[in-house]
C-alpha positions as CSV (number, residue, x, y, z in Angstrom):
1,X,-30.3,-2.2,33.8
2,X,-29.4,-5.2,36.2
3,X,-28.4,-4.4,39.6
4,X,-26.2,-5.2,41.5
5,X,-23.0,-4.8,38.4
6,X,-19.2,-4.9,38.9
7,X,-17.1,-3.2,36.5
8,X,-13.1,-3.2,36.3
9,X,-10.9,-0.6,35.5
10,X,-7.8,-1.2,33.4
11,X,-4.6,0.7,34.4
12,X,-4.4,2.1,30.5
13,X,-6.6,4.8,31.7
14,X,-4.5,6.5,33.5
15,X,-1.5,6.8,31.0
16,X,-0.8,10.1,30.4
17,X,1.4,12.7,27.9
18,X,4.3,13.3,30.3
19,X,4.9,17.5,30.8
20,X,8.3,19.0,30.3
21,X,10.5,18.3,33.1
22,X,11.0,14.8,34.9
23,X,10.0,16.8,38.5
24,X,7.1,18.4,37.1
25,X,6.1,14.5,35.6
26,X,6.2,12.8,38.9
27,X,4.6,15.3,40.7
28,X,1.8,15.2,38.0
29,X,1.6,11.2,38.4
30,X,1.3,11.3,42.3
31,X,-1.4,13.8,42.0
32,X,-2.7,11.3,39.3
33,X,-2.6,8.4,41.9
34,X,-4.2,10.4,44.8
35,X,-7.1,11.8,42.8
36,X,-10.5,9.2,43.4
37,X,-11.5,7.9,39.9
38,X,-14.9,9.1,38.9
39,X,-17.4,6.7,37.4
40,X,-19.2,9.7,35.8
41,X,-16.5,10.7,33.6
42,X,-16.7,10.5,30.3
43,X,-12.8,9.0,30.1
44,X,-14.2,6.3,32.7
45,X,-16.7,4.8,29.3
46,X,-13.6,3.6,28.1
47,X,-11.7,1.8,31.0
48,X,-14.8,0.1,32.4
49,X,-15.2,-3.8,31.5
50,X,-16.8,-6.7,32.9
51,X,-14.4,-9.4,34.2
52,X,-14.6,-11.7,31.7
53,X,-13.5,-9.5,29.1
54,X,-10.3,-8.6,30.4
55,X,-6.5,-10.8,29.9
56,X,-3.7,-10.4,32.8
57,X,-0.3,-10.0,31.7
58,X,2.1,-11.9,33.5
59,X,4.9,-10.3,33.0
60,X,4.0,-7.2,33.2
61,X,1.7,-8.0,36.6
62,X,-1.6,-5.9,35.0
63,X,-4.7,-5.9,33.7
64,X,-5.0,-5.9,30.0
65,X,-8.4,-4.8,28.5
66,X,-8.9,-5.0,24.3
67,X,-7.5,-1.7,23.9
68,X,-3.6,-3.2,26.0
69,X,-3.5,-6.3,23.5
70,X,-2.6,-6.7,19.8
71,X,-4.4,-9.2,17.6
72,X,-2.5,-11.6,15.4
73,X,-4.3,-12.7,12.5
74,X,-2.9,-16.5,11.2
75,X,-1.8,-15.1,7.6
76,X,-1.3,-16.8,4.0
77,X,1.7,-18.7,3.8
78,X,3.9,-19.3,1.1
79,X,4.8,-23.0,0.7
80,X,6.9,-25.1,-2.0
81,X,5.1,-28.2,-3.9
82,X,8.5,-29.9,-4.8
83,X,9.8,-29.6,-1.0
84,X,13.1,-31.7,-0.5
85,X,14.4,-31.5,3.4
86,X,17.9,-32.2,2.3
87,X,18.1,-29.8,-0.3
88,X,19.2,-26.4,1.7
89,X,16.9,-23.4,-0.2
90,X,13.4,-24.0,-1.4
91,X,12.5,-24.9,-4.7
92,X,9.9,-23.9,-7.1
93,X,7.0,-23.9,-8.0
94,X,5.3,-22.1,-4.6
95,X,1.7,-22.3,-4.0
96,X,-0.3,-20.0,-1.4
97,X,-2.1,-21.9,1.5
98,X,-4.2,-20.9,4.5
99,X,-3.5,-23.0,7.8
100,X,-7.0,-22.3,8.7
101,X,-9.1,-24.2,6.4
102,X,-6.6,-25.5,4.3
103,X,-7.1,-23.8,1.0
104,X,-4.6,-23.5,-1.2
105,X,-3.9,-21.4,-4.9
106,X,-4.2,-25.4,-6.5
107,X,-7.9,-25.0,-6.0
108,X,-7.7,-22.7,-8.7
109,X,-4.8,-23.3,-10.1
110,X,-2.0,-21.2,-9.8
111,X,1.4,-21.7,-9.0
112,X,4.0,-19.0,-8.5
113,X,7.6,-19.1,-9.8
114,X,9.1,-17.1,-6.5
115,X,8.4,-17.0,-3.0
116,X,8.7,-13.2,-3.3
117,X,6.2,-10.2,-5.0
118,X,3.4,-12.3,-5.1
119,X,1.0,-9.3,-5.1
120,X,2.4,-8.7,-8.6
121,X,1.9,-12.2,-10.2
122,X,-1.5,-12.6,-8.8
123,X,-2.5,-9.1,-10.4
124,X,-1.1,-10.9,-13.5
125,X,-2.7,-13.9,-13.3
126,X,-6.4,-11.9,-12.4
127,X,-5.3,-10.2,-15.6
128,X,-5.2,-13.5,-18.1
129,X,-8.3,-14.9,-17.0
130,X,-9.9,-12.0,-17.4
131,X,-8.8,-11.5,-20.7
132,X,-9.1,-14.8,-21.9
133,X,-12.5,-14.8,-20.6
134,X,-13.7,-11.6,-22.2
135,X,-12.1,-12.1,-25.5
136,X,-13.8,-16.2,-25.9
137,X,-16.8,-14.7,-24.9
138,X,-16.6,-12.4,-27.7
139,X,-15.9,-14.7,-30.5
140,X,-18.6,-17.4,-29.3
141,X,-21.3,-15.4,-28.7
142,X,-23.3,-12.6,-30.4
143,X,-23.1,-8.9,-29.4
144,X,-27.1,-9.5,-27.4
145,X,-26.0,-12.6,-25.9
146,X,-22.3,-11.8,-24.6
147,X,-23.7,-8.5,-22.7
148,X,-25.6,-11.7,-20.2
149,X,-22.1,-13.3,-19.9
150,X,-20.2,-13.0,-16.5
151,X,-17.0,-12.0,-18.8
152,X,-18.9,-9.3,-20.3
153,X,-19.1,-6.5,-17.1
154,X,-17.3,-3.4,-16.1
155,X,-13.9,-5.2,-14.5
156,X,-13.5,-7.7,-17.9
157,X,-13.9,-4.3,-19.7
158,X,-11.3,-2.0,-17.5
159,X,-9.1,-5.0,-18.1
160,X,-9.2,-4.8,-21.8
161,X,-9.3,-1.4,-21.8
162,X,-5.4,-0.9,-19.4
163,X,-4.1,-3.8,-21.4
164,X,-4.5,-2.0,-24.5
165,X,-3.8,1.5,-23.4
166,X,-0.2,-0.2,-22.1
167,X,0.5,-2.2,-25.2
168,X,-0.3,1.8,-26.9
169,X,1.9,2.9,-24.3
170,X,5.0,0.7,-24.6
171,X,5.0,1.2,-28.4
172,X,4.9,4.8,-28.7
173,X,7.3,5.1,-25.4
174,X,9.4,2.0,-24.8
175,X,11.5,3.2,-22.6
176,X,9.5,5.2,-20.3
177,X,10.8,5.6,-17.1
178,X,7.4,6.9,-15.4
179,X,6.2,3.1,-16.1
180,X,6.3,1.3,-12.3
181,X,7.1,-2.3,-12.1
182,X,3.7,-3.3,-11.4
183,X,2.6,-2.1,-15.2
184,X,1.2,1.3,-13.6
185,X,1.8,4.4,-14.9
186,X,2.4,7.3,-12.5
187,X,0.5,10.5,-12.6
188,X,1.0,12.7,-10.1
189,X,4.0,14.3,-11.3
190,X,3.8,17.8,-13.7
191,X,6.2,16.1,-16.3
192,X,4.0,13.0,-16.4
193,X,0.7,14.6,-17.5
194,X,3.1,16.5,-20.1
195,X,3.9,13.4,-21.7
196,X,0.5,12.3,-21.5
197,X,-1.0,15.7,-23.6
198,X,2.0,15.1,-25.6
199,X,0.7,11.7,-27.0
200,X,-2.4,12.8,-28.2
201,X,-1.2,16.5,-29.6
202,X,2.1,14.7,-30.9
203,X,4.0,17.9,-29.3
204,X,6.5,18.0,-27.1
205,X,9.1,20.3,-25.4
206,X,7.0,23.3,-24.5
207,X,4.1,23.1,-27.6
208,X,7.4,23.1,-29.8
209,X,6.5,19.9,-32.7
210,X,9.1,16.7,-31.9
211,X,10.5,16.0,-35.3
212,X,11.5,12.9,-33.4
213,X,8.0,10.8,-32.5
214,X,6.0,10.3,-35.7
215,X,3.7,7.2,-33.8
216,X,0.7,9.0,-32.1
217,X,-1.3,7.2,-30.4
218,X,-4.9,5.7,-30.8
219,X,-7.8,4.9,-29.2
220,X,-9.7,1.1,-28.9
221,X,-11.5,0.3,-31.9
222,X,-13.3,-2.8,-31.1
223,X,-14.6,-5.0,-28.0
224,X,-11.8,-7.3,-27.5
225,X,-9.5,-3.4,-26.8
226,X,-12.4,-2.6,-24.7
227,X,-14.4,-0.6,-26.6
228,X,-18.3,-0.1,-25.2
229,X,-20.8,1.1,-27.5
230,X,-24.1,3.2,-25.7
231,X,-27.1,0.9,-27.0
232,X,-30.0,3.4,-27.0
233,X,-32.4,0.8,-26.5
234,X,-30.9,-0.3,-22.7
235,X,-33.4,1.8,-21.2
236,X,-36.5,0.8,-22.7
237,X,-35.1,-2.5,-22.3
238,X,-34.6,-1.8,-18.5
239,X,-38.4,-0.3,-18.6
240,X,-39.5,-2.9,-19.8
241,X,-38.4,-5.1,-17.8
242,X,-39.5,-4.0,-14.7
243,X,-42.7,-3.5,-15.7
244,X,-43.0,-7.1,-16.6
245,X,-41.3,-8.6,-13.3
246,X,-42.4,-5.9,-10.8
247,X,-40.4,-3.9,-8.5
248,X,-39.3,-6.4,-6.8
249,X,-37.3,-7.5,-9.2
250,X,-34.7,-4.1,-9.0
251,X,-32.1,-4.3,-6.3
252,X,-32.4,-2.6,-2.8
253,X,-30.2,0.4,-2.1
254,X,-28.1,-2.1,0.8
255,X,-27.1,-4.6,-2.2
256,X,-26.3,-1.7,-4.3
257,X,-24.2,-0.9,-1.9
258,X,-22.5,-3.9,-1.2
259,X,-21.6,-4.9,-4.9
260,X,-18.5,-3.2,-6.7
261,X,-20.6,-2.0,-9.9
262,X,-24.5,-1.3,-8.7
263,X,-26.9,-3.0,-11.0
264,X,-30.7,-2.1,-11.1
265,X,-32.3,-5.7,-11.1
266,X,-31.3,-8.3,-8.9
267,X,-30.8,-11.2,-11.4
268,X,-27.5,-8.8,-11.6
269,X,-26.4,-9.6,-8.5
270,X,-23.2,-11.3,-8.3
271,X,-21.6,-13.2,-4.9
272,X,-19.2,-11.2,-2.5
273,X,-16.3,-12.4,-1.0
274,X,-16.5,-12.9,2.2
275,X,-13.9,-12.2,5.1
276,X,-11.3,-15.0,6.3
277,X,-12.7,-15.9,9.5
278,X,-9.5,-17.4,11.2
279,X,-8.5,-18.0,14.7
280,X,-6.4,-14.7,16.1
281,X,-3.9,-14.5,19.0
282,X,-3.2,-11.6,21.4
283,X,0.0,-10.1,22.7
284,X,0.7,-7.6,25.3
285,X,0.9,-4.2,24.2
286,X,3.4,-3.4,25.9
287,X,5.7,-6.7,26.6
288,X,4.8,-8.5,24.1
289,X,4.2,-11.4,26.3
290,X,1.3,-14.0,24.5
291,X,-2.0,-13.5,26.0
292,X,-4.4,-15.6,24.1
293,X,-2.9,-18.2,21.5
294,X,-5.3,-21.0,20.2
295,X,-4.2,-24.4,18.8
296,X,-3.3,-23.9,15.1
297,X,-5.5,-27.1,14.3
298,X,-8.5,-26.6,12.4
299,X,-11.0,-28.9,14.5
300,X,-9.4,-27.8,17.8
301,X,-11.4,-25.4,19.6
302,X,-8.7,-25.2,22.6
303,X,-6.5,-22.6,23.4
304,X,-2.2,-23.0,24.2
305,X,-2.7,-19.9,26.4
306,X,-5.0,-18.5,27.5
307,X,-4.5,-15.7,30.5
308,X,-7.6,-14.5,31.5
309,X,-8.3,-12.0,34.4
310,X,-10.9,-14.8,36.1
311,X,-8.1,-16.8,37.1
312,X,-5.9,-14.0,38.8
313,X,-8.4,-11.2,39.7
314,X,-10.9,-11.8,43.0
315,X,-14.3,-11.4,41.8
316,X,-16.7,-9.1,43.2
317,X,-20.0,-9.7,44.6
318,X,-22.8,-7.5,46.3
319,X,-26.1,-7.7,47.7
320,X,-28.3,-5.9,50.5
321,X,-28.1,-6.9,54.0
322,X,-31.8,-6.5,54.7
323,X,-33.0,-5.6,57.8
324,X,-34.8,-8.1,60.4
325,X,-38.5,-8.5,59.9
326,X,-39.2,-8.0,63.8
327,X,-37.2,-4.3,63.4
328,X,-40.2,-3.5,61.3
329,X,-37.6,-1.9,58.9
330,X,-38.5,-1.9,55.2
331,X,-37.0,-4.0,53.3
332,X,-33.7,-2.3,50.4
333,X,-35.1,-2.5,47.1
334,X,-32.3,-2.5,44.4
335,X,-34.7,-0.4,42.0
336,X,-35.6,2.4,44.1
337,X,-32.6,2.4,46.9
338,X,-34.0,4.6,50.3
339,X,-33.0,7.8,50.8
340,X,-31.7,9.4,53.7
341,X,-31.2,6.3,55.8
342,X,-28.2,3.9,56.5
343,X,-28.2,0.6,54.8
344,X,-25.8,-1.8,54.3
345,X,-24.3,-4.7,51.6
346,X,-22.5,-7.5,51.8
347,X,-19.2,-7.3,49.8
348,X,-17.8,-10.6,48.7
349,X,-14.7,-11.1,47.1
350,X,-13.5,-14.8,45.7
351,X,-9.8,-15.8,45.4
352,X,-9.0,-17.8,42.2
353,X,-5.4,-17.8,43.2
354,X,-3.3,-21.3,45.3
355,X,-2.0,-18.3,47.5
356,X,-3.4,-16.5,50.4
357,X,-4.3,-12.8,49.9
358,X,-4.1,-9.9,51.8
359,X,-6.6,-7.6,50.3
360,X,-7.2,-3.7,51.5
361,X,-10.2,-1.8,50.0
362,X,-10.5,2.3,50.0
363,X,-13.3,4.1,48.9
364,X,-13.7,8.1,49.1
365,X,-16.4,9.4,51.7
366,X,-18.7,11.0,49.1
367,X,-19.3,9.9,45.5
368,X,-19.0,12.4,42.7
369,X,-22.0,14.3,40.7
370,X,-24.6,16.6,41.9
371,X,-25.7,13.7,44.8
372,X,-23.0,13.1,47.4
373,X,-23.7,9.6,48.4
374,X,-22.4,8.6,51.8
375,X,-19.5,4.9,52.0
376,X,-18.0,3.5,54.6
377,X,-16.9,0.1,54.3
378,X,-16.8,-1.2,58.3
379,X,-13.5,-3.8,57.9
380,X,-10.9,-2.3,55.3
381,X,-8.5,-4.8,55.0
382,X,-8.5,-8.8,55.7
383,X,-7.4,-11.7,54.3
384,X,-8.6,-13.9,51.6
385,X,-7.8,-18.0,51.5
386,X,-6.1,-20.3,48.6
387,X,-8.1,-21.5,46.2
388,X,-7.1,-25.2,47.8
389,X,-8.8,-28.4,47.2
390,X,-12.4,-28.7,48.8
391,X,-11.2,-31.8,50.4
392,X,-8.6,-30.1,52.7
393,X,-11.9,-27.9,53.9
394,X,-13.8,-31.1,54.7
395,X,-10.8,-32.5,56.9
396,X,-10.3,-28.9,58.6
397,X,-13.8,-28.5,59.4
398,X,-16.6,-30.1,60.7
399,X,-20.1,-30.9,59.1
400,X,-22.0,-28.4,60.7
401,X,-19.9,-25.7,59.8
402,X,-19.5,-26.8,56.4
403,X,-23.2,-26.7,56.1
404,X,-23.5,-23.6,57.6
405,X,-20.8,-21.6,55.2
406,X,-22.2,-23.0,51.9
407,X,-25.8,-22.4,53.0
408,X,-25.0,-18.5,53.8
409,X,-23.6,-18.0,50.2
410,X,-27.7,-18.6,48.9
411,X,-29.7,-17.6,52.1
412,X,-31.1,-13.9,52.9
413,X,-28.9,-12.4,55.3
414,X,-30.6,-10.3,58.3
415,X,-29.1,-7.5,60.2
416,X,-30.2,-6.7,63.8
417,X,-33.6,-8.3,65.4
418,X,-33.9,-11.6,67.0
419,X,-31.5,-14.0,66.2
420,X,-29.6,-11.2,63.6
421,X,-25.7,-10.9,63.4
422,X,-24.7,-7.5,64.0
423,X,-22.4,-5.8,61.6
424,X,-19.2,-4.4,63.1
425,X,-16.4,-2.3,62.3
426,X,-13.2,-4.2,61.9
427,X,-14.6,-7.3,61.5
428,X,-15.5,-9.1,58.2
429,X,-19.1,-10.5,58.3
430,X,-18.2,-14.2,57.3
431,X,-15.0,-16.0,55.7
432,X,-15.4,-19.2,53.7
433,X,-12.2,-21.5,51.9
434,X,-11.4,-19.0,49.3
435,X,-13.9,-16.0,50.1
436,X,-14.4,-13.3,52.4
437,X,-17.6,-11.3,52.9
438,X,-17.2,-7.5,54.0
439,X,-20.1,-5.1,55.4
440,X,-20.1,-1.6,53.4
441,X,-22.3,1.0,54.9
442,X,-24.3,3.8,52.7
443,X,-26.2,6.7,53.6
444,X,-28.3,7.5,49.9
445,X,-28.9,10.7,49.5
446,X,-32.4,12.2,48.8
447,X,-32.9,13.4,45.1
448,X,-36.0,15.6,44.9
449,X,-39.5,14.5,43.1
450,X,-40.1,17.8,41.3
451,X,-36.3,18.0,39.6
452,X,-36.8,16.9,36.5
453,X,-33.6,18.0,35.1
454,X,-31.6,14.8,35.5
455,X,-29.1,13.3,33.3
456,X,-29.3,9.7,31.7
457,X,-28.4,7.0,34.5
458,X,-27.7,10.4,37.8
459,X,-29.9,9.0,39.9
460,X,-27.8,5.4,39.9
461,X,-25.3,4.8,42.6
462,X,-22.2,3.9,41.7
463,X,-19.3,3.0,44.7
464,X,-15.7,3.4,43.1
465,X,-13.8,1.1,45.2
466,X,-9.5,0.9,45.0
467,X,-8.7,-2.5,45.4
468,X,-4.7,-3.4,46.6
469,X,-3.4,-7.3,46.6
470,X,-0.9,-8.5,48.2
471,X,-0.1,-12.1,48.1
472,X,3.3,-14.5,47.9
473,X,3.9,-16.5,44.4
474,X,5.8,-18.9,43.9
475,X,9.2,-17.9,41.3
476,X,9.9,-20.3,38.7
477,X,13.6,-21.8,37.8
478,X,12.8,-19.8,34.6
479,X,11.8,-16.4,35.6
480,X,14.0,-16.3,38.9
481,X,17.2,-17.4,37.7
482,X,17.1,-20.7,40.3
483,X,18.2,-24.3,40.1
484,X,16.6,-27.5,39.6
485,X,14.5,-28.1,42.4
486,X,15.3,-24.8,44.4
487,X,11.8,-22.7,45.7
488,X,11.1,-19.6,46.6
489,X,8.7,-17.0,47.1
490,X,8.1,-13.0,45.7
491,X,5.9,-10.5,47.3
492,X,3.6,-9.4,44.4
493,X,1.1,-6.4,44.6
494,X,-1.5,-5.4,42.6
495,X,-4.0,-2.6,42.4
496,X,-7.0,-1.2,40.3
497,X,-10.2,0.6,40.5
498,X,-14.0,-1.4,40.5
499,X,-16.7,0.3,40.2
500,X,-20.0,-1.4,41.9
501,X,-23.7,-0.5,40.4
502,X,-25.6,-0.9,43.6
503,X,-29.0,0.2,42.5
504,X,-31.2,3.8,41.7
505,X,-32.1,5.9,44.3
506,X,-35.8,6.4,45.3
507,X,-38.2,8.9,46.2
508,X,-38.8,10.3,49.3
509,X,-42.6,10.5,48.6
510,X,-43.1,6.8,47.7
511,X,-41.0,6.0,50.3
512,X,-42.9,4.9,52.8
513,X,-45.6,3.2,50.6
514,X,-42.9,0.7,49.2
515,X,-41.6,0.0,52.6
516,X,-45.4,-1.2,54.0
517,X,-45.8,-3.0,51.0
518,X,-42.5,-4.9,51.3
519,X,-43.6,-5.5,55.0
520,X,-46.7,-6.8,54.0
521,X,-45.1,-9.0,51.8
């Protein structure tokens, strides 16, 4: 694990089955808002994300996380060959093509007579191939060679095998009404299977004989009705075989697994389709506002929208404020933090809005768990600057300075000593054009060498810190109702919960051995 981490938390977290009664309901959501949110939970595993995986809605002013958005998958589209603008309907025949990687049903030649039911005339179509196929093979071939053919296999002999059971079906019941539209028969009823028994027992009405139905029906007598004789000799064949080629010749158990039918050798194997890999769009669960929506062209790799949270959330930053070499103070090793003594980290948050924002950070005195981990974070609330041109910086500000901000964003900063800056409550450690830097304070607390009892990732500190913008955007003619060329500006807030990995706590006993050694160093 890599420390220092910031996670986000995405308001979805905390939607909740409302109780009966609307007093009852608010009262539950303020307690809701009031209680601290708990890293350690095991509801928090599924709010948590990294920055870059989260979207911002803007209409609905929130963080959206994979589990707030809806994917759109760019689907098959049914389009006419013999298209004529003028003419007012569409006319036939229709083909099937992807927008994707523009595949169409001419590749294989089909064509479609209607726009509509299209999952019934493909069946159809799957249906004559497969027939045709199965019964040429049979007449061209001999019975050995034709069980090698790829129209000789279990779905060319179900296919023979349903078309002749419906032909058997239609002539001994025409007018069945249990027959669907799609050529299925239906089962699940009582009076269905009574039909069925009837067929073959020729009786009907309660075991009483039907005078009426003299046709019975019969079963498939040869290949072409898809009739499969057992050849004794498949085995010894299939020993055979493999003893000859090896047994590395039969199939694994993950491409049995993969294939419709399983076959034992892998000169059996036939190719899978693969899944349409296609560009997708995302919407708002809630809104339905587009989040993410990419060019429809198939070279483009650009996006029409694309709301990410990187370009409307501050990110988050942290890292130790060691202490001056001359206070002969150890220095704060991430991977084994010191107990039982104050240290502090710089907090620095980075505006990617054009607006100034007001930012006010909260964190609660103790962590949760078993270890109650001191926080104070010295300077609250400040402001953070527009994400404004660099150039307006370099005419605000003089060279030195200039020099000075960029170099502290790299440098090791040093608390106390000679020539240390002091950190100070109420007053943010250092500002730069669109970033602030904050001083947070934390007493570790000590986490015994002989308890062994610990669960996976306790003795990690985790600060959950509440995070509240509040900046001025400008309102659009669009979304404000305003004229041409009128401006004005809307207080916008937003708030959510980060949670920042500082490090894992140390031992007491090794405490002091890491601390010379740093010194040393």
């Amino acid at each position: 694990m890599n420390f220092p981490y910031t996670y986000f938390s995405c308001p979805c977290v905390d939607v909740s089955i409302p109780v009966n009664g609307s007093e009852e309901s608010d009262d539950y959501e303020d307690e809701e808002q009031e209680r601290a949110f708990d890293p350690r939970s095991p509801r928090a595993n599924f709010s948590l994300y990294p920055l870059e995986h989260l979207l911002y809605c803007e209409d609905c002013q929130q963080i959206r996380c994979p589990r707030c958005t809806l994917e759109e998958i760019l689907p098959l589209s049914v389009t006419s060959i013999n298209s004529d603008p003028s003419a007012g309907t569409l006319q036939g025949p229709f083909i099937l093509s992807c927008g994707y990687c523009n595949w169409s049903t001419l590749n294989i030649g089909w064509k479609f007579e209607k726009p509509t039911g299209i999952h019934s005339q493909i069946a159809k179509f799957s249906i004559g191939e497969q027939t045709k196929q199965t019964s040429s093979t049979r007449t061209s071939e001999s019975e050995p060679e034709a069980k090698n053919m790829p129209g000789h296999g279990p779905d060319a002999t179900f296919t023979s095998l349903k078309t002749f059971y419906r032909s058997q079906l239609s002539s001994t019941n025409p007018t069945d009404p249990l027959m669907t539209p799609s050529g299925g028969y239906n089962y699940s009823s009582p009076s269905s299977l009574a039909r069925i028994m009837s067929l073959y027992t020729g009786r009907g009405n309660y075991g009483k004989k039907d005078p009426s139905r003299s046709n019975q029906m019969r079963e498939s007598a040869d290949a072409s009705e898809g009739l499969r004789l057992l050849d004794p000799a498949s085995d010894d064949e299939a020993i055979a075989k493999m003893r000859k080629l090896g047994w590395t010749s039969t199939t694994s158990i993950g491409q049995r697994a993969e294939q419709r039918h399983p076959p034992r050798f892998v000169d059996d194997l036939r190719p899978i389709q693969a899944l349409l890999r296609t560009k997708r769009s995302k919407r708002c669960r809630s809104c339905r506002h587009i989040l993410v929506k990419p060019e429809p062209k198939v070279q483009s790799t650009r996006f029409k929208i694309k709301l990410v949270a990187l370009n409307y959330i501050p990110t988050i930053s942290l890292k130790p404020l060691q202490p001056s070499p001359s206070t002969q103070i150890p220095f704060v090793d991430l991977k084994a933090l010191p107990p039982l003594r104050a240290s502090q980290y710089l907090l620095t948050l980075q505006n990617p809005l054009f607006d100034r924002v007001k930012i006010t950070l909260a964190t609660p005195a103790l962590t949760s768990g078993r270890f109650k981990h001191k926080i104070t974070i010295l300077c609250p609330e400040f402001d953070i600057g527009p994400n404004v041109d660099q150039w307006d910086e370099a005419l605000s500000t003089n060279k030195a300075q200039r020099l000075s901000k960029h170099l502290s964003l790299t440098k090791t900063e040093y608390a106390g000593g000679d020539g240390g800056k002091v950190a100070e409550a109420g007053k943010v450690w250092e500002k730069g054009r669109n970033w602030t830097t904050v001083v947070v304070e934390v007493v570790v607390a000590k986490i015994d060498q002989d308890e062994r009892a610990l669960e996976e990732d306790e003795d990690v500190l985790e600060i959950p810190v509440f995070v509240r913008m509040e900046w001025e955007a400008e309102v659009n003619a669009d979304d404000g109702g305003l004229g041409k060329g009128d401006e004005r500006k809307e207080k916008r807030e937003l708030a959510y919960w980060v949670v920042v990995g500082v490090g894992r706590v140390g031992r007491l006993d090794g405490q002091h051995k890491l601390g010379r050694s740093h010194h040393d160093t």
